[in-house]
C-alpha positions in Angstrom: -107.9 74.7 -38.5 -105.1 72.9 -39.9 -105.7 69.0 -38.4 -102.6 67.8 -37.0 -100.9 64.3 -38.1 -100.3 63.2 -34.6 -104.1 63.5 -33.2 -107.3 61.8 -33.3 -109.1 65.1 -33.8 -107.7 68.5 -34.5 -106.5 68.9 -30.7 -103.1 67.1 -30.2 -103.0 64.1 -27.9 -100.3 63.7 -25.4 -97.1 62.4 -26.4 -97.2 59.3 -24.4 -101.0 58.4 -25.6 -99.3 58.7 -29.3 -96.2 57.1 -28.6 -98.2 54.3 -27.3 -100.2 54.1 -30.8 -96.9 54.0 -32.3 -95.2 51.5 -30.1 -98.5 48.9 -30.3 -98.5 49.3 -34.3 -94.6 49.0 -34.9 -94.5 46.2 -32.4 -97.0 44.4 -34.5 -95.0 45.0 -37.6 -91.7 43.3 -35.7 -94.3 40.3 -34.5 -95.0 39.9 -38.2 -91.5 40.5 -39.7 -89.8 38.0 -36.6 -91.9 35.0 -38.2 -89.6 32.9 -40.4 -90.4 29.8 -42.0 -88.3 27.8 -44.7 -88.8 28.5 -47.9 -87.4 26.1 -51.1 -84.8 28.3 -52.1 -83.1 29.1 -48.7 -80.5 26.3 -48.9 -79.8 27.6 -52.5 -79.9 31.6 -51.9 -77.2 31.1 -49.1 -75.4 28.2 -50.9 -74.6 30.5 -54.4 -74.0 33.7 -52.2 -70.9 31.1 -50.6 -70.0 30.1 -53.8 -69.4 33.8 -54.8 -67.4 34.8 -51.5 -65.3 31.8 -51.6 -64.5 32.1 -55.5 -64.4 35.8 -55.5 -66.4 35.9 -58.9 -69.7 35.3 -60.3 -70.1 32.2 -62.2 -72.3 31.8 -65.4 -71.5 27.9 -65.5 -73.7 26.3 -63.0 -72.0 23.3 -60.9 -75.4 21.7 -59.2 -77.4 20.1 -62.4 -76.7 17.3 -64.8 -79.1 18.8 -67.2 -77.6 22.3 -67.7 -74.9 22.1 -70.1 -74.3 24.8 -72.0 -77.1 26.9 -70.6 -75.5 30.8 -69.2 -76.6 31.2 -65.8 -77.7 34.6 -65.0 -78.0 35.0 -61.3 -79.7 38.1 -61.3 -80.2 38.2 -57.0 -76.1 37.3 -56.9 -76.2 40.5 -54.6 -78.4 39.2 -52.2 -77.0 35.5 -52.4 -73.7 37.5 -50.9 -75.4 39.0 -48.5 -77.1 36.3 -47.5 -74.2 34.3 -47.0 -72.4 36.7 -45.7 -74.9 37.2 -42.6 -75.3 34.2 -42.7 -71.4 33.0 -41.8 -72.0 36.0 -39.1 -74.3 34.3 -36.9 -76.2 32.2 -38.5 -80.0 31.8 -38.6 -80.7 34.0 -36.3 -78.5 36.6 -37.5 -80.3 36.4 -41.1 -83.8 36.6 -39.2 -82.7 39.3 -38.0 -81.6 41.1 -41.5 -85.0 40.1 -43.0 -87.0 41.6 -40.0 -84.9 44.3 -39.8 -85.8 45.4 -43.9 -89.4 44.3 -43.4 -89.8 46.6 -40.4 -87.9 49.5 -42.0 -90.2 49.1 -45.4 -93.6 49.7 -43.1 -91.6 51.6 -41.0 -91.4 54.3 -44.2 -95.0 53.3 -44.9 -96.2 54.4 -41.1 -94.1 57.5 -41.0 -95.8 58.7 -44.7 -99.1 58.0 -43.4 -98.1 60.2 -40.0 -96.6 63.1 -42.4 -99.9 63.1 -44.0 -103.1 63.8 -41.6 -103.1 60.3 -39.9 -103.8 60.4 -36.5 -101.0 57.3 -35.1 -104.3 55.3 -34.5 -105.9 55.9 -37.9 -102.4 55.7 -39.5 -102.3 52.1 -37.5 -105.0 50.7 -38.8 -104.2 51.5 -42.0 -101.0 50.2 -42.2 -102.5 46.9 -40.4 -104.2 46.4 -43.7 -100.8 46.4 -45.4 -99.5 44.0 -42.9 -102.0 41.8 -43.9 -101.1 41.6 -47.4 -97.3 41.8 -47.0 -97.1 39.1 -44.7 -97.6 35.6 -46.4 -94.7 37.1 -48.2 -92.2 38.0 -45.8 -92.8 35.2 -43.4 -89.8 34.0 -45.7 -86.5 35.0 -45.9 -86.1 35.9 -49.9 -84.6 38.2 -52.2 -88.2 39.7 -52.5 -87.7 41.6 -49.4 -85.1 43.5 -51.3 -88.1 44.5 -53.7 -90.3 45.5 -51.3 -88.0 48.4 -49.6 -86.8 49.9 -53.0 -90.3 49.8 -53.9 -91.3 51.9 -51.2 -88.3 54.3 -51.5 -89.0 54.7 -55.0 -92.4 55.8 -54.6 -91.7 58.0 -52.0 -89.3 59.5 -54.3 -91.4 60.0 -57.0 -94.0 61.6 -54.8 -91.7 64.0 -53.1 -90.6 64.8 -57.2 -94.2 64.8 -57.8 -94.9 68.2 -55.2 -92.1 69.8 -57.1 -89.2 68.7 -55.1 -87.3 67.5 -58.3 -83.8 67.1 -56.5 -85.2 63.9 -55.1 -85.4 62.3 -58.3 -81.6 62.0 -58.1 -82.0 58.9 -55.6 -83.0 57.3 -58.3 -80.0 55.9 -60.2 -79.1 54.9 -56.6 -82.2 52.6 -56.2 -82.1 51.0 -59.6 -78.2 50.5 -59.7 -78.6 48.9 -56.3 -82.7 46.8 -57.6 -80.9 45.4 -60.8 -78.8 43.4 -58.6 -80.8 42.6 -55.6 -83.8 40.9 -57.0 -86.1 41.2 -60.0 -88.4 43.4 -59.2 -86.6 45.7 -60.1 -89.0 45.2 -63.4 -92.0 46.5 -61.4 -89.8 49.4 -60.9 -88.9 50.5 -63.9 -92.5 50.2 -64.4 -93.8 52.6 -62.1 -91.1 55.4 -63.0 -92.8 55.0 -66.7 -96.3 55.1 -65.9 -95.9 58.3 -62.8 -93.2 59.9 -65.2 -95.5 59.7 -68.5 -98.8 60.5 -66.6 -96.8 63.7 -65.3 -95.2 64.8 -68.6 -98.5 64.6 -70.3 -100.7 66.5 -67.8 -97.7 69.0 -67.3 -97.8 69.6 -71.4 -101.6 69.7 -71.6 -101.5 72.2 -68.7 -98.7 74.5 -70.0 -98.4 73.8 -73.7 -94.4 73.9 -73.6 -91.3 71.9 -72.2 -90.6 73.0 -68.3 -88.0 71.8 -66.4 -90.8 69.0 -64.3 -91.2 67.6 -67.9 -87.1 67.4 -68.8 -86.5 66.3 -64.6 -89.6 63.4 -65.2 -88.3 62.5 -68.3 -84.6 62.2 -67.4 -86.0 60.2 -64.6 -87.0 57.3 -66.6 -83.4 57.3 -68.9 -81.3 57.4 -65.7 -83.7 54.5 -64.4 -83.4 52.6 -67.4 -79.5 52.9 -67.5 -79.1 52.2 -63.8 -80.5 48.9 -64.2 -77.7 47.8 -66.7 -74.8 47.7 -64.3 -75.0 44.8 -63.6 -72.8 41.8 -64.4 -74.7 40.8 -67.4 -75.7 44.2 -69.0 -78.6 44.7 -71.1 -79.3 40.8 -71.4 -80.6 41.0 -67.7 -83.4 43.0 -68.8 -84.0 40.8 -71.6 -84.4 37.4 -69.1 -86.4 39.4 -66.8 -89.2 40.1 -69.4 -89.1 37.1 -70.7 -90.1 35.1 -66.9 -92.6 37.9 -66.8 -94.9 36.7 -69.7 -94.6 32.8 -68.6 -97.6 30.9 -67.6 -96.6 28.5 -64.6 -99.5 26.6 -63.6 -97.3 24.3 -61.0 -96.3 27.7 -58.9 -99.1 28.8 -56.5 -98.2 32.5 -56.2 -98.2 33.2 -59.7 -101.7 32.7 -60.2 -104.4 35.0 -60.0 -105.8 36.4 -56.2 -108.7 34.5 -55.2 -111.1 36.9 -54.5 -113.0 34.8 -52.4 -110.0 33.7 -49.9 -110.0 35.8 -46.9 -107.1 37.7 -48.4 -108.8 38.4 -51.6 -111.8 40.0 -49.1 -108.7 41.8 -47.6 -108.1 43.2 -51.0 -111.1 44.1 -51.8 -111.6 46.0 -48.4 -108.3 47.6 -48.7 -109.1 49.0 -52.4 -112.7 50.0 -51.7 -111.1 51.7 -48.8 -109.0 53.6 -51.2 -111.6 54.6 -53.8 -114.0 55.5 -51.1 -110.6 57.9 -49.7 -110.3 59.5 -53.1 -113.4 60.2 -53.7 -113.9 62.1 -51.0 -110.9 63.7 -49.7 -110.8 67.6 -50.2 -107.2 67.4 -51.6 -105.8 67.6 -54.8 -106.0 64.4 -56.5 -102.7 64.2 -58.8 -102.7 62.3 -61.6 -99.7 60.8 -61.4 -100.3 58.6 -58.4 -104.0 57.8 -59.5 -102.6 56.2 -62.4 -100.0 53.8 -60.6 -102.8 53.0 -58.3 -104.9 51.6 -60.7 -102.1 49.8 -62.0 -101.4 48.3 -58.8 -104.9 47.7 -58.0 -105.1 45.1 -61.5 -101.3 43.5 -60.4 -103.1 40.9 -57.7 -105.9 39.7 -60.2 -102.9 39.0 -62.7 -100.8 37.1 -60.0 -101.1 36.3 -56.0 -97.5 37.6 -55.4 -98.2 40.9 -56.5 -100.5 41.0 -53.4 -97.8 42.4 -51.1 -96.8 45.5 -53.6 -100.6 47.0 -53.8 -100.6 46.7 -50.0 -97.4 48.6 -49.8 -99.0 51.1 -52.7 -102.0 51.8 -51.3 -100.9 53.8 -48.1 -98.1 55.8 -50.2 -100.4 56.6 -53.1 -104.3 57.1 -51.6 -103.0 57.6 -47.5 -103.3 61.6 -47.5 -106.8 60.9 -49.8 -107.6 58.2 -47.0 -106.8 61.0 -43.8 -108.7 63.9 -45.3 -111.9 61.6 -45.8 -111.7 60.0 -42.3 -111.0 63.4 -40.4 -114.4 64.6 -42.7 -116.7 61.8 -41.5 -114.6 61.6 -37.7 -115.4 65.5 -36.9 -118.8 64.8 -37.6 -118.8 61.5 -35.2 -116.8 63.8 -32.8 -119.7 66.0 -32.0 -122.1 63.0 -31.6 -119.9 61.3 -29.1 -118.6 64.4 -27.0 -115.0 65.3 -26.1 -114.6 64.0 -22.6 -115.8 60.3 -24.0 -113.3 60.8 -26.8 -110.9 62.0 -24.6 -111.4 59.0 -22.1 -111.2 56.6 -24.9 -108.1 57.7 -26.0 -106.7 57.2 -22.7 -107.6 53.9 -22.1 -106.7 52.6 -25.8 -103.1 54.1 -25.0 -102.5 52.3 -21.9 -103.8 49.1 -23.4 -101.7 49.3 -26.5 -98.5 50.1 -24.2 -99.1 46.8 -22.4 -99.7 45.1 -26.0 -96.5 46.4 -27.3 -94.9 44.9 -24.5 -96.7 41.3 -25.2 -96.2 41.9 -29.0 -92.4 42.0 -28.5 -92.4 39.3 -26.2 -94.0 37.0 -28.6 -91.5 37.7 -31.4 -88.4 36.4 -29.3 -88.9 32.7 -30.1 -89.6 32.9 -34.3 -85.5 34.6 -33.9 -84.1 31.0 -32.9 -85.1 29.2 -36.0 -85.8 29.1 -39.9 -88.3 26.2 -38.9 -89.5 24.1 -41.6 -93.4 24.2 -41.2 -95.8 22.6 -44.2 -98.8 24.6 -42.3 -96.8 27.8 -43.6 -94.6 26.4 -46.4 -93.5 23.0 -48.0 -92.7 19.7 -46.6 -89.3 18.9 -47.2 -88.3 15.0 -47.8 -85.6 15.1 -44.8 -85.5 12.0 -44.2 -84.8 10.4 -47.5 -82.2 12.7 -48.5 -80.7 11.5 -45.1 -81.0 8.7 -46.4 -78.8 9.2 -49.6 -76.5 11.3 -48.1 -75.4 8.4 -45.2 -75.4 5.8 -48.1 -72.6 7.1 -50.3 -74.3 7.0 -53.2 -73.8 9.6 -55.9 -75.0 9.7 -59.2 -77.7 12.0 -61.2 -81.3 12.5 -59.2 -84.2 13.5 -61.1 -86.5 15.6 -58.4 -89.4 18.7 -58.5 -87.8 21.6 -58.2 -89.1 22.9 -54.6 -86.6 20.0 -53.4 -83.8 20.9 -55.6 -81.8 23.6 -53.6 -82.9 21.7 -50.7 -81.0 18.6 -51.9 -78.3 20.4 -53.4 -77.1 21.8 -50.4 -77.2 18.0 -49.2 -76.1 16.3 -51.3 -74.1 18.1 -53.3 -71.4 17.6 -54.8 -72.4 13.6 -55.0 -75.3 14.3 -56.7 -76.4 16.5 -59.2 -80.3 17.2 -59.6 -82.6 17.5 -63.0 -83.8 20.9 -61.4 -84.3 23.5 -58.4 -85.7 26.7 -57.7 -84.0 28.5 -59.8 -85.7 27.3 -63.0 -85.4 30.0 -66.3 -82.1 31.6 -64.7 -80.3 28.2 -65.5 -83.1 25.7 -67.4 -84.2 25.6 -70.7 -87.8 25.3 -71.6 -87.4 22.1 -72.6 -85.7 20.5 -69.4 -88.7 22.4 -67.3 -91.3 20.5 -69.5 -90.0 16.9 -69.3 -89.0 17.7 -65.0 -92.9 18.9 -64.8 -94.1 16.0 -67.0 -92.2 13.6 -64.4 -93.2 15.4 -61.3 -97.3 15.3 -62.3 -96.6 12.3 -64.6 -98.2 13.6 -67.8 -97.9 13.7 -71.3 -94.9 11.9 -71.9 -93.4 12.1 -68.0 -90.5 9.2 -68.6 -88.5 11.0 -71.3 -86.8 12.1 -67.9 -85.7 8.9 -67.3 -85.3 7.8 -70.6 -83.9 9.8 -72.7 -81.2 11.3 -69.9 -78.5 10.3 -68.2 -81.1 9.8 -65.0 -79.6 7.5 -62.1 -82.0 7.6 -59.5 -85.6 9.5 -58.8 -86.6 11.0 -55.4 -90.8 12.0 -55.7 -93.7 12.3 -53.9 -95.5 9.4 -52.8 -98.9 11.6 -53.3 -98.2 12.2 -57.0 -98.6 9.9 -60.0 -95.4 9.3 -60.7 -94.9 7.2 -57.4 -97.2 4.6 -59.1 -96.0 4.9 -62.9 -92.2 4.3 -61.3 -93.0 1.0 -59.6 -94.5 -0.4 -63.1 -91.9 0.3 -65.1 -88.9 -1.9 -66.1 -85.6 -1.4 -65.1 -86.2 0.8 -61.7 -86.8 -0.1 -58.4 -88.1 1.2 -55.1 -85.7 1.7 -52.8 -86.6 3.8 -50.0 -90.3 5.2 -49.1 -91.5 6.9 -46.1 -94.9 8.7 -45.5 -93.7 11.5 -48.0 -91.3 10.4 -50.8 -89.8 7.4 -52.4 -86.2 6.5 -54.1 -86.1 4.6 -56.8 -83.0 4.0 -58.7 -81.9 1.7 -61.7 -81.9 -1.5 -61.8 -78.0 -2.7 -61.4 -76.9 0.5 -59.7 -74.1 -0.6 -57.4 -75.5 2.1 -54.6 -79.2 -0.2 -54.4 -78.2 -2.3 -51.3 -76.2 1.0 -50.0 -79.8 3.1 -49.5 -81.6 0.3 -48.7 -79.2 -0.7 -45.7 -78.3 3.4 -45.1 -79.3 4.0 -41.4 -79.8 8.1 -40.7 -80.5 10.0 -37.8 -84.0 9.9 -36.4 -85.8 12.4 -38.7 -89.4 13.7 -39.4 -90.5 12.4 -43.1 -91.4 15.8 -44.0 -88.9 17.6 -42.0 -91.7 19.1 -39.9 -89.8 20.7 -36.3 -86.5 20.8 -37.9 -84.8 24.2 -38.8 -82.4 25.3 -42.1 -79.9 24.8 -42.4 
């Protein structure tokens, strides 16, 4: 007997004991997607996407840094900067809470319903998904052009697998996808990717298997060309793909998410539990297993040892690529628990599981109302920002050129701008050479030689980190002096700058040091 998607066993439940299943789990996913904490690039995402609308163009000259001159600025999430601002100017915050919960709950959404499709019970299916919550969430607790990535990444795959069944006309969504990726965010790397790996895995096990060109080979093949050509329009051609390798292969020590997963965190056990939960599906599940998405899912299985943020993509891969593998196997070993625990318990437990997860729905949603309010800067969940001090420099009228670590730059920009121009923000390779993002991280860790910031450029003032090293190295040397500190940063500017007594007299607004309670913009 066939075992239905929508049951715990092969007799179907009521609908109101599955629509409670499905209620609980997707009010989960909105309790997860509602939470929104600010991120470093927030002020500068929304800031660039108002510089478009109000100019009506995309500029490749950038406006906010003294140290960029002559460097072509390819803004390669202009897209999503527009729409960001856009929403923004609609209603604010909560209006671009809203947009990224809305994406983030339509990208497991998609997940949910494949799982359903393929003999999940809405339970089963659930607690599978929960394990992709898991991993998706450090990421999308932010509002960033990566939730952009994460949908198209899901639509692709399903479109691939549909392809993949012999539904080839599905294939044509994907010019769509990459012509809309290439502009959005880039990811659309990790894309392109996938379509090469599923596309040559297929074309080779379709010519082993047949010995001659059929139309799946041409249609797979094709598939890759049109992806490839999609991604070039965009505003800056085939030299977007160029800068999006070339971020791909750096080393960045200073960035936390591009370092390897720590196996040993709980969401490295996470990983491991949600892989092992795969392999143990595949090997044995009764179902064909297709080459094709075996090969992508060992791909995406290596992604998180290479780099934390990749975490959030295997999540999202494993229910699309191993779910049906992950159904068969659990309704195997479940009709063999069935017998042992008896219908009527079964039945009973079912029940009572659907009423509870009604009334958690209920409390699930409730819950969420208060994270729509706010973009609340939190250093439990993200960074301190120095709100204080930029206060600070923003009441005193001072202007000038401010050497500062990136995660404060779009922060300050926003600001401060256009009195002051910063040595460098969030936005790093897009705008800044390798050289200027040596001597910034020299001066932020104070190593190597850390004052050739200072020195060597047209440097008026310093805002740092009283926990780093270049707090101390500042006060000893000639020629600068403190000017502001609080619990978090200090100023320091040169020696003779007219603005000195200006900071030190400036009076802001009472304001948390580290910004802590306070809410973008």
């Amino acid at each position: 007997m066939a075992v239905s998607c929508w049951s715990l066993t092969s007799e179907r439940k009521p609908a109101w004991q599955t629509g409670g299943v499905v209620c609980l789990v997707m009010s989960v996913v909105a309790y997860v997607a509602c939470q929104t904490f600010a991120d470093p690039d927030i002020w500068g995402h929304v800031k660039f996407g108002q510089d478009i609308l109000q100019s009506g163009s995309i500029t490749d000259r950038d406006p906010y840094s003294y140290l960029t001159s002559g460097q072509v600025w390819i803004n390669h999430e202009w897209l999503t900067e527009v729409i960001f601002a856009a929403v923004f100017a609609l209603g604010g915050s909560p209006a671009l809470i809203l947009m990224k919960a809305g994406l983030t709950f339509l990208t497991l959404g998609l997940v949910y319903w494949h799982l359903l499709r393929h003999s999940l019970s809405a339970l089963r299916g659930g607690i599978v998904l929960m394990f992709a919550v898991h991993l998706v969430s450090p990421a999308v607790r932010f509002i960033r052009p990566h939730t952009f990535t994460y949908l198209l990444f899901v639509v692709t795959l399903l479109l691939l697998d549909q392809a993949d069944r012999g539904r080839r006309r599905w294939l044509w969504g994907i010019p769509i996808v990459f012509a809309l990726w290439a502009n959005l965010h880039g990811g659309v790397l990790a894309g392109l990717a996938i379509v090469i790996v599923w596309s040559f895995v297929h074309i080779a096990a379709a010519v082993y298997r047949t010995h001659k060109i059929c139309p799946s080979i041409l249609a797979f093949g094709g598939s890759v060309i049109v992806a490839a050509i999609a991604t070039l329009l965009n505003p800056y051609g085939g030299r977007l793909f160029h800068f999006l390798v070339q971020p791909a292969t750096f080393i960045r020590p200073e960035i936390t998410e591009w370092q390897p997963t720590n196996i040993m965190s709980l969401y490295g056990v996470m990983y491991l539990v949600f892989l092992a939960m795969a392999m143990a599906g595949c090997l044995y599940s009764r179902r064909e297993r297709r080459l094709s998405p075996i090969a992508v899912l060992c791909c995406m299985a290596l992604a998180p040892l290479l780099a934390y943020r990749h975490g959030p993509l295997f999540g999202l891969a494993i229910p699309l690529l191993a779910g049906e593998h992950i159904g068969d196997a659990w309704n195997r070993w479940s009709s063999k628990a069935s017998s042992v625990l008896g219908k009527r318990t079964e039945a009973w437990v079912q029940r009572c599981l659907a009423g509870l997860a009604i009334a958690a729905a209920s409390v699930a949603l409730y819950l969420s109302l208060p994270y729509i309010k706010c973009i609340r800067i939190d250093p439990v969940r993200g960074i301190s920002f120095p709100a204080r001090a930029v206060a600070v420099l923003g009441k005193s009228g001072a202007e000038g050129n401010l050497a500062i670590e990136f995660n404060w730059g779009e922060y300050a920009i926003w600001h401060l701008s256009p009195r002051f121009k910063v040595s460098l923000d969030g936005r790093r390779e897009t705008i800044y050479s390798d050289e200027v993002r040596k001597e910034n991280l020299n001066f932020a860790f104070g190593i190597g030689d850390w004052d050739k910031l200072i020195r060597d450029r047209d440097t008026h003032m310093a805002l740092v980190q009283k926990t780093r090293a270049v707090f101390n190295l500042l006060k000893l040397t000639p020629g600068w002096v403190l000017v502001y500190e609080d619990s978090l940063s200090a100023i320091f500017a040169k020696r003779g700058s007219p603005f000195v007594q200006n900071i030190r007299e400036a009076k802001p607004d009472a304001l948390p040091d580290d910004g802590v309670g306070l809410c973008f913009p």
